[in-house]
C-alpha positions as CSV (number, residue, x, y, z in Angstrom):
1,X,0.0,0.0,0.0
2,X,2.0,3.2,-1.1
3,X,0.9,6.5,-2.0
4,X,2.3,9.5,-1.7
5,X,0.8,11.9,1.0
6,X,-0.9,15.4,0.4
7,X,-2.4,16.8,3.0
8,X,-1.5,16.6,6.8
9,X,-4.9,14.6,7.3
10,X,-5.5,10.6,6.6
11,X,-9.1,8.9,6.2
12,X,-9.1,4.9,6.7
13,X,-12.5,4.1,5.3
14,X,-13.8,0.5,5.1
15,X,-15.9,-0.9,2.3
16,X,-18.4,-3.9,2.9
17,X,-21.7,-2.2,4.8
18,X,-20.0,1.1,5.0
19,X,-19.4,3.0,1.6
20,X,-21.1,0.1,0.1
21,X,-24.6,-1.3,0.8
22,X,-23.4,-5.0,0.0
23,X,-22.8,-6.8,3.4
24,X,-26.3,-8.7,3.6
25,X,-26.2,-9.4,0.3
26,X,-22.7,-11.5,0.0
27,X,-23.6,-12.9,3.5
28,X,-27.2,-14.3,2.7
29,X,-26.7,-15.0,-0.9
30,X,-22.9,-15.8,-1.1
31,X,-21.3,-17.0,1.9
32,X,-23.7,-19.2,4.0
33,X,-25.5,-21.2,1.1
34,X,-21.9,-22.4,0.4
35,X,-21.5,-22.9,3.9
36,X,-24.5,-25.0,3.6
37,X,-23.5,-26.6,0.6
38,X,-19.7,-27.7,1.6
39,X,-20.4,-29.2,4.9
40,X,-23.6,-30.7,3.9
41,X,-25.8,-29.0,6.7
42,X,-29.4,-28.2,4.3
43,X,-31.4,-30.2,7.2
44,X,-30.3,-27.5,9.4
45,X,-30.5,-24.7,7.2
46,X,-33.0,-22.4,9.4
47,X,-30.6,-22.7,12.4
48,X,-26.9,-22.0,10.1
49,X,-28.5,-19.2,8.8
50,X,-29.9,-17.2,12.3
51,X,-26.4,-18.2,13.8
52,X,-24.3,-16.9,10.9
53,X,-26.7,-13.7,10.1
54,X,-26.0,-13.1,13.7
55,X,-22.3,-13.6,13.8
56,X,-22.0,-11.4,10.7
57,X,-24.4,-8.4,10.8
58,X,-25.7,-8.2,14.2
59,X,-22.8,-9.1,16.6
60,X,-20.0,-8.0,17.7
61,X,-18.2,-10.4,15.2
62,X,-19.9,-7.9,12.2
63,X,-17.0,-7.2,9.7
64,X,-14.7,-9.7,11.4
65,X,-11.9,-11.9,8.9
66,X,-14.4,-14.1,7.6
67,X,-12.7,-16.9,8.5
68,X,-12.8,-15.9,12.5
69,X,-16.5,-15.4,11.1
70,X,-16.8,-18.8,10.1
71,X,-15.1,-20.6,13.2
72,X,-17.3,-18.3,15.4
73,X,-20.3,-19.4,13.7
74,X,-19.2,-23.2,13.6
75,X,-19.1,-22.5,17.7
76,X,-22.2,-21.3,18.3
77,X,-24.4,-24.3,15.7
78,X,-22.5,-26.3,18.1
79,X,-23.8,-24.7,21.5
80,X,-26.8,-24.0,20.5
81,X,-29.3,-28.0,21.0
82,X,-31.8,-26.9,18.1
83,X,-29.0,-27.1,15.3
84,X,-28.0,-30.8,16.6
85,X,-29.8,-33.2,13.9
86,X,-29.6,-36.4,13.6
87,X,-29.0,-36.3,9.5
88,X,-26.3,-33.9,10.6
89,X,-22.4,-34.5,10.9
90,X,-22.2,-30.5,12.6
91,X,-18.4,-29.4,11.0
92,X,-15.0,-30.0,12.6
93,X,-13.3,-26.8,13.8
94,X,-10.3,-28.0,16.2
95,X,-7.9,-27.3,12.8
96,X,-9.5,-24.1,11.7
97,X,-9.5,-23.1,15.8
98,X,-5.6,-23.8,15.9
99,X,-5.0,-21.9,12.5
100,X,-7.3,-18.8,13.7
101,X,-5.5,-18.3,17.5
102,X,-1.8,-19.1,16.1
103,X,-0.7,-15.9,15.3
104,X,-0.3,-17.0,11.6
105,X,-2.2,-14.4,8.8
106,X,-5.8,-15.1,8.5
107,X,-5.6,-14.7,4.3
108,X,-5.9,-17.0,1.6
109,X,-2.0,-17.7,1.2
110,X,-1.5,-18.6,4.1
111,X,-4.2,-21.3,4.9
112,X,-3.1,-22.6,1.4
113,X,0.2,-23.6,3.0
114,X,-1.8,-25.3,6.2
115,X,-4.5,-26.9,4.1
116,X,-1.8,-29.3,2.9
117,X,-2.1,-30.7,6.0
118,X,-5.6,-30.7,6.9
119,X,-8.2,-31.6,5.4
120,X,-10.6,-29.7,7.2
121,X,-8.5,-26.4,6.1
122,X,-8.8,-27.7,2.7
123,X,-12.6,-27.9,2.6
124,X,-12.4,-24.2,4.6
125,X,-10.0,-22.7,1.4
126,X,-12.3,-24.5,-0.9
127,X,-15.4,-22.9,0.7
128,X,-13.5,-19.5,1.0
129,X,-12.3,-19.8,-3.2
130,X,-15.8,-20.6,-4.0
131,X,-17.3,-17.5,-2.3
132,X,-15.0,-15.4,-4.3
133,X,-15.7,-16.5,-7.4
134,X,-19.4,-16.7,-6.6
135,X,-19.6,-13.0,-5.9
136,X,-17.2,-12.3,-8.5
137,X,-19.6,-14.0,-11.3
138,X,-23.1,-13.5,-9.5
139,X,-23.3,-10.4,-7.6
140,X,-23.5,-6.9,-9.2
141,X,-21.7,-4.1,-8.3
142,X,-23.0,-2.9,-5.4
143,X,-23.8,0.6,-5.0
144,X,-22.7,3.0,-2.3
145,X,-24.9,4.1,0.1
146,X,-26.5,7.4,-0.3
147,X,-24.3,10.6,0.5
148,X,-21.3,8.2,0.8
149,X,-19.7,9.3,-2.5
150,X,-20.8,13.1,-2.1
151,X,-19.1,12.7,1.4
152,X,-16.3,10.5,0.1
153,X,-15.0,13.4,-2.5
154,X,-15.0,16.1,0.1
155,X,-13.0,14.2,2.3
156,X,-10.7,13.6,-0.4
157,X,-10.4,17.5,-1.0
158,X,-8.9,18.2,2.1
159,X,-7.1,14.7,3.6
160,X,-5.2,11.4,2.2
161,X,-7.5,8.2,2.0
162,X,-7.1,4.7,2.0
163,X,-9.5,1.7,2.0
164,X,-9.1,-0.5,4.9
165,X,-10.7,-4.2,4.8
166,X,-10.7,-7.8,5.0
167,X,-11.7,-8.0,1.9
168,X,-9.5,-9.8,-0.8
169,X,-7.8,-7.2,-2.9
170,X,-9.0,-8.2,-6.1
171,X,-12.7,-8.0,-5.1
172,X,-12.5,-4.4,-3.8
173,X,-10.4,-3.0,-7.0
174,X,-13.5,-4.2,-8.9
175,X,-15.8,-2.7,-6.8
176,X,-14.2,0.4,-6.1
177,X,-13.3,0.5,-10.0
178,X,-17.2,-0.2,-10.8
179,X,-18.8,2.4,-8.8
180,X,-16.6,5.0,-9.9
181,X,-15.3,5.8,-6.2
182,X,-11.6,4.4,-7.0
183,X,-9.9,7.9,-7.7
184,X,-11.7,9.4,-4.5
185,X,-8.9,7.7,-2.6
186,X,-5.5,6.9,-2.8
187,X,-4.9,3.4,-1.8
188,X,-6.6,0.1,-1.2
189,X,-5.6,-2.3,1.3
190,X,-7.4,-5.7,1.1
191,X,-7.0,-8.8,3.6
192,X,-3.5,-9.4,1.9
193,X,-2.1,-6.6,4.0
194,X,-3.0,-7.8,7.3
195,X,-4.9,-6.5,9.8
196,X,-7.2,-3.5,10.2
197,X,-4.7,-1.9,12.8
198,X,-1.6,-3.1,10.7
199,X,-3.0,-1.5,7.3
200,X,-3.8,1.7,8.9
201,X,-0.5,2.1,10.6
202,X,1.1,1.5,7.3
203,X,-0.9,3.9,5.4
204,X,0.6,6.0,8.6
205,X,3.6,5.6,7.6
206,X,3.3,7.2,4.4
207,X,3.4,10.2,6.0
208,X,4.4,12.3,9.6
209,X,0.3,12.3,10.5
210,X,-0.8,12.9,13.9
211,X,-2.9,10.8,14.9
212,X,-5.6,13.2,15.8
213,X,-5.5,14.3,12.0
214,X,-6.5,10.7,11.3
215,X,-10.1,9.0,11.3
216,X,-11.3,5.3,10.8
217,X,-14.8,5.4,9.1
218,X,-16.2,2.0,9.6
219,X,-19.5,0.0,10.4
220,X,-18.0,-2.8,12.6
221,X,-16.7,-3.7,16.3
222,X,-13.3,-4.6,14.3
223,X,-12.8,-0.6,12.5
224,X,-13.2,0.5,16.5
225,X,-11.0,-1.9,18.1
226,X,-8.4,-0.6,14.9
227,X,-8.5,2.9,15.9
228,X,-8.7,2.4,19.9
229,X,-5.3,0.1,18.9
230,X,-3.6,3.2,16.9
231,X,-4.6,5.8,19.0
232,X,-6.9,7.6,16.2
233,X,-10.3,8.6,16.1
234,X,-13.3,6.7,14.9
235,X,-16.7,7.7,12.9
236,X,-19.2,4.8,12.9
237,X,-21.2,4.0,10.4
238,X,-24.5,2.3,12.2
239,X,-25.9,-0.6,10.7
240,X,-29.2,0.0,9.6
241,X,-29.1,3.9,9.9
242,X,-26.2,4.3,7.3
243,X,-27.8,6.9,4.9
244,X,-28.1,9.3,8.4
245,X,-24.7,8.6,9.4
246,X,-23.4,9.8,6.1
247,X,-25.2,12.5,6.0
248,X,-23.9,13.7,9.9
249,X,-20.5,13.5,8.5
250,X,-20.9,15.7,6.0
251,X,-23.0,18.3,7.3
252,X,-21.3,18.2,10.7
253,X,-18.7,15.7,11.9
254,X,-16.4,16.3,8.8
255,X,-15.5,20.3,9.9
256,X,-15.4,19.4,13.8
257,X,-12.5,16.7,12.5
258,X,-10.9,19.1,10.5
259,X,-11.0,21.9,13.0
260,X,-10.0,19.5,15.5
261,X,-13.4,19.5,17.6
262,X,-14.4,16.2,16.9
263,X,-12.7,14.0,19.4
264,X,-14.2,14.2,22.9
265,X,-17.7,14.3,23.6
266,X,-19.2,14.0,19.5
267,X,-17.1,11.4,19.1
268,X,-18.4,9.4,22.3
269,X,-21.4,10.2,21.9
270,X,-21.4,8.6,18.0
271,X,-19.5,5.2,19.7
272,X,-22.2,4.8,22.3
273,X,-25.0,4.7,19.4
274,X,-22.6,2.3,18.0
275,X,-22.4,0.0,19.9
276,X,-25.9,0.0,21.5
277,X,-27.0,-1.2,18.2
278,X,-24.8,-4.2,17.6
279,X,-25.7,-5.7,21.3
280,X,-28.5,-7.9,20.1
281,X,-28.8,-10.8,22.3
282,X,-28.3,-14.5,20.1
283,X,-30.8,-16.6,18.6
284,X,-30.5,-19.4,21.1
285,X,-30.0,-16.8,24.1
């Protein structure tokens, strides 16, 4: 991720559910049926899906590495008695379990090299290779929300800006590409460069920022932790209400950055709506 820096002011914005309006979509159309289909679990279809939608857009797992996501959801089926079925082998996890808490990257390279090993890796990569080409052939590009790209191009007037996600690269050039946002910032960072903390701290390094002139725009638990990790401040984009949140940046929350008013009260105030939303209790709670 290398760019060269204009401005004394840096913007890590996420993609999935936050510029664009496309995380239900590749969730309930993309990434569980495969789940479904790969580890044979149709007779308890009702029960992955409520566990999974919960894990991904209504927890505080929402916009996690998707294959945290996925071990995460594998633990809950198994908690939770109405998901046990006796036409049902529920899936293996101790392999993908070691893999996730090992230290090792969660990306696609690197689970290639332990999935020579495992077969229950294998079947996790295979799952993983066929949601990207899934989305990649079925889903359209989706379009941002509205007053994101309005928002987007002022920002861009007056600070850097990178995209920061667990997304794999190639998926967010072509989205980013398609909706015509790709020139209103200057780098993208997908899965491939690690971790939300370790991609903004190397778009920091680009420049001598401080990190009250930077801000993480982002819809999940995960683009919080980020900035509370890097000491920078945080805008949230709340699920459900993202057309409002858009619109607050713009008409207010943008100048109290740049005029360095933001952090402090407006900013707490805008994590505490946050994260009263994504504290829905679970499906089997």
């Amino acid at each position: 991720m290398l760019f060269k820096p204009r401005h004394d002011f840096l913007i890590g914005i996420d993609s999935d559910g936050c510029v664009f309006d496309s995380m239900e979509a590749k969730q309930t159309l993309h990434f569980h049926p495969l789940i479904i289909r790969h580890w044979g679990l149709k007779p308890i279809e009702p029960e992955l899906r409520a566990v999974a939608e919960y894990v991904n857009l209504r927890s505080p797992w929402r916009g996690s590495n998707r294959f945290l996501a996925l071990l995460k959801t594998f633990e809950f089926l198994d908690q939770w008695e109405e998901a046990h079925h006796p036409l049902v082998s529920l899936p293996d996890y101790k392999d993908l379990c070691e893999w996730i808490h090992s230290g090792d990257t969660l990306n696609h390279d690197a689970l290639a090299v332990r999935a020579k090993d495992s077969p229950e890796l294998k079947r996790v990569l295979e799952w993983s290779n066929d949601v990207n080409r899934d989305i990649a052939e079925n889903l359209p590009p989706p379009p941002p929300f509205d007053g994101a790209a309005d928002t987007l191009s002022l920002l861009h007037a007056r600070a850097d800006a990178v995209v920061i996600s667990l997304t794999p690269l190639e998926a967010l050039l072509r989205e980013w590409k398609a909706s015509g946002l790709r020139y209103d910032v200057d780098a993208i960072a997908g899965q491939e460069w690690g971790t939300k903390p370790e991609q903004i701290r190397l778009a920091m390094s680009q420049g001598t920022y401080n990190p009250d002139h930077v801000l993480i725009i982002g819809d999940a638990p995960g683009d919080l932790k980020a900035a509370k990790e890097t000491g920078v401040a945080f805008f949230p984009i709340i699920p459900g209400r993202e057309v409002q949140c858009w619109r607050q940046l713009l008409s207010e929350d943008m100048d109290l950055f740049f005029s360095g008013k933001y952090r402090g009260k407006p900013e707490l105030d805008r994590i505490g709506d946050f994260e009263a939303v994504l504290n829905e209790p679970p499906p089997w709670a």
